[in-house]
C-alpha positions as CSV (number, residue, x, y, z in Angstrom):
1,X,-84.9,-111.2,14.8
2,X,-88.1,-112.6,13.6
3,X,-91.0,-113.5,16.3
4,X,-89.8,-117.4,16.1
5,X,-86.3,-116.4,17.4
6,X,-87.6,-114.1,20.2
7,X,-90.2,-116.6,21.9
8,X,-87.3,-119.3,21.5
9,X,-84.7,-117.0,23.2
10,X,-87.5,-116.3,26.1
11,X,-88.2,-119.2,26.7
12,X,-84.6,-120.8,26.9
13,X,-84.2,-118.3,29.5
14,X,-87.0,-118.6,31.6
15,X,-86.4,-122.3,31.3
16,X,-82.6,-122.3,32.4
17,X,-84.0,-119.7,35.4
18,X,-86.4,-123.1,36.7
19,X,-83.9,-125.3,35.9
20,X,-81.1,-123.6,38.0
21,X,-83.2,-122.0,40.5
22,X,-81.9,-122.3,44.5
23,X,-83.7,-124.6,46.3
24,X,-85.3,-122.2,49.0
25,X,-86.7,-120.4,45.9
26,X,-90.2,-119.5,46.6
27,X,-92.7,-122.0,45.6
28,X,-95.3,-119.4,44.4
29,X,-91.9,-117.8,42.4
30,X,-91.8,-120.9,40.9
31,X,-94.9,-121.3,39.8
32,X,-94.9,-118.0,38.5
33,X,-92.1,-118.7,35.9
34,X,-93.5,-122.2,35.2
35,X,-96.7,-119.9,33.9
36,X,-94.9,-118.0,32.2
37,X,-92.8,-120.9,30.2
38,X,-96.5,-122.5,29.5
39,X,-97.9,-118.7,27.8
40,X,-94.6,-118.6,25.7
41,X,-95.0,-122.6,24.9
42,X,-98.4,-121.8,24.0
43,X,-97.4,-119.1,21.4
44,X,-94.8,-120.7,20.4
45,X,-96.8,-123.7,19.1
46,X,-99.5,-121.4,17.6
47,X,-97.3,-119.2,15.7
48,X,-98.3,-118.8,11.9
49,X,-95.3,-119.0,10.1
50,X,-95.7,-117.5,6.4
51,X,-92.1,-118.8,5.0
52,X,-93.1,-123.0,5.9
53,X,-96.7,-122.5,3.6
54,X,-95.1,-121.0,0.8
């Protein structure tokens, strides 16, 4: 599975864990996962990609 795949897979994940979280979820939890959706985001849009510049 190529790097592409893996971030995307992550961050569907962490996403769904936000998205379906209890509602007496800790806040600072919460923001904790939000981070870590933005730093996966993040690498997501600055992945190089050789295959799309050939």
């Amino acid at each position: 599975m190529g790097r592409r795949l893996e971030l995307e897979k992550e961050y569907d994940i962490v996403d769904k864990r936000i998205q379906e979280a209890p509602k007496d979820t800790p806040v600072s939890l919460l923001e904790a996962w939000r981070k870590e959706l933005d730093s996966i985001a993040f690498e997501l849009n600055n992945l190089y990609d050789d295959d799309e510049n050939e």
